[in-house]
N, C-alpha and C positions, 0 to 999 in steps of 0.2 A: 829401158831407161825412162821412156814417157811416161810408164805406169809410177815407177819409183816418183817420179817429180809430182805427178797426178798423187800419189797417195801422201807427199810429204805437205803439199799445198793444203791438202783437208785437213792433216792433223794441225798446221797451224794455224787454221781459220777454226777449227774446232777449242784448240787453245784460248784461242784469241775470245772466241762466243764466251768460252765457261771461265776465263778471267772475269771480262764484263759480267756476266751475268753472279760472278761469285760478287763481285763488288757492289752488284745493285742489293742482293742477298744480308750483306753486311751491312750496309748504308740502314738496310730497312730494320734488319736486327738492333742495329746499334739505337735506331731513331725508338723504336718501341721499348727499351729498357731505358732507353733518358728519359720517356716518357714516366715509366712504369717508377724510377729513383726519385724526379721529382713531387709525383703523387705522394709518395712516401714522405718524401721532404717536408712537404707541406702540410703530413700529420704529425707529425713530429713538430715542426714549429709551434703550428695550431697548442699543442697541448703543451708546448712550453712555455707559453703564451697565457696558458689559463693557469698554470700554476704560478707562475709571476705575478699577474694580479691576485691570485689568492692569496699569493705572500706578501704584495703591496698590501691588500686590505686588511691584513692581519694584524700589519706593523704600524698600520694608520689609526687603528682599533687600539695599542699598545700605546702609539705617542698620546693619543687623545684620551686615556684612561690616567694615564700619569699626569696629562695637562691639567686636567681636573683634580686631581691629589694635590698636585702644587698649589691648583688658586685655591681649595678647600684649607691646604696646611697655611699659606700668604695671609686667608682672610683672618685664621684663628690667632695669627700672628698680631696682625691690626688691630685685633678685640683686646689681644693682651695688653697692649703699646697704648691701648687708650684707656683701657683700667688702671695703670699703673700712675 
């Protein structure tokens, strides 16, 4: 019967070790893929990042091509309005 108890004591401290040590195991897993998602994260921004300002300076490129149509079309307008 001393053995029996003897051997049930080690399997629960055996348990006991390879919980903890499973938990330390997972902690460590888990920590290296949030690591490893937000590197990813951050290229992914990154280049969402560039393509927004590509498309700001596209659209800045567009108002200020049309700005200039209007005061070219405004000025011939004024030319007319003083011939007349």
């Amino acid at each position: 019967m001393d053995l029996r108890k003897s051997i049930a004591k080690r399997a629960v401290v055996w348990l006991v070790v390879g919980l903890a040590g499973g938990g330390v195991a997972v902690d460590w897993w888990e920590r290296q893929r949030a690591t490893s998602d937000l590197a990813e994260l951050r290229v992914r921004d990154a280049d969402r990042l560039r393509e927004a300002e590509s498309r700001i300076k596209q659209r800045r490129a567009e108002v200020q091509g049309e700005r200039q149509r209007r005061q070219a079309l405004e000025g011939i307008l004024a030319d007319l309005r003083r011939g007349s």
